[in-house]
Each structure stands twice: as structure tokens, then as C-alpha cells.
N, C-alpha and C positions, 0 to 999 in steps of 0.2 A: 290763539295761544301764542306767547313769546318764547323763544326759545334762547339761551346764551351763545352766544356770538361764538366760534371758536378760535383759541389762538390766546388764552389769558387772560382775558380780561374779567375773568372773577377777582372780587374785591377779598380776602380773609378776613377775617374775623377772630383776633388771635382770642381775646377772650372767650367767644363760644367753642373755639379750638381745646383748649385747656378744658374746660368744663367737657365735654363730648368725653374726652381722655380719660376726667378724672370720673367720669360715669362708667367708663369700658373698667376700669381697674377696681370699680367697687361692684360690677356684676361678674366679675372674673371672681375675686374672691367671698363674693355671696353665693357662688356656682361651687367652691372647693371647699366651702367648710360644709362638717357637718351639722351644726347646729345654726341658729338665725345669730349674726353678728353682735356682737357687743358695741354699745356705743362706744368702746375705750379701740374697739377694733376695726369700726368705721374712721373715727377719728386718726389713727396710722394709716390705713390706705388712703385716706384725703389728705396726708402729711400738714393736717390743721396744727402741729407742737411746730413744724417747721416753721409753716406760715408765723404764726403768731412772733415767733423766734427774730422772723428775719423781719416783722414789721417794728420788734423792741430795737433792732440794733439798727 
């Protein structure tokens, strides 16, 4: 069995970082509603209008 070294030398991974996030914020608000999410309501907590937004401009 390998173990990491200590002291830093983990690599990030910003992309899997963001996705981890954006799955904590869409079981956050899948936990506080009462009803099962709306695709128009998954779509805001993945700020997919943003994304798209900032990929036109």
C-alpha cells in the first residue's frame, strides 16, 4: 500500500474541485426542497445561465 508523502505534494485538480462543489450545492438544495427539483431549478444551482453567459461574451 502507497501512502502520500506529507508536506504538499498533492497535485489539485481544479476541475474535479469545482464539480465536487457543484455536486455539494445541488444535494444541499435537493435536501431543502420539498418537492424533487425542477430542471429550471437544477439548472440555477449549477449556474448553467451564468456559464453559458460568460462563454457568449
Amino acid at each position: 500500500m502507497r501512502v502520500a508523502p506529507v508536506g504538499g505534494t498533492a497535485v489539485q485538480d481544479h476541475v474535479a474541485l469545482a464539480e465536487i462543489e457543484l455536486c455539494g450545492d445541488l444535494i444541499i438544495a435537493a435536501s431543502a426542497a420539498r418537492e424533487r427539483l425542477s430542471l429550471e431549478s437544477i439548472d440555477e444551482v449549477l449556474r448553467v445561465a451564468e456559464e453559458r453567459e460568460r462563454e457568449r461574451g
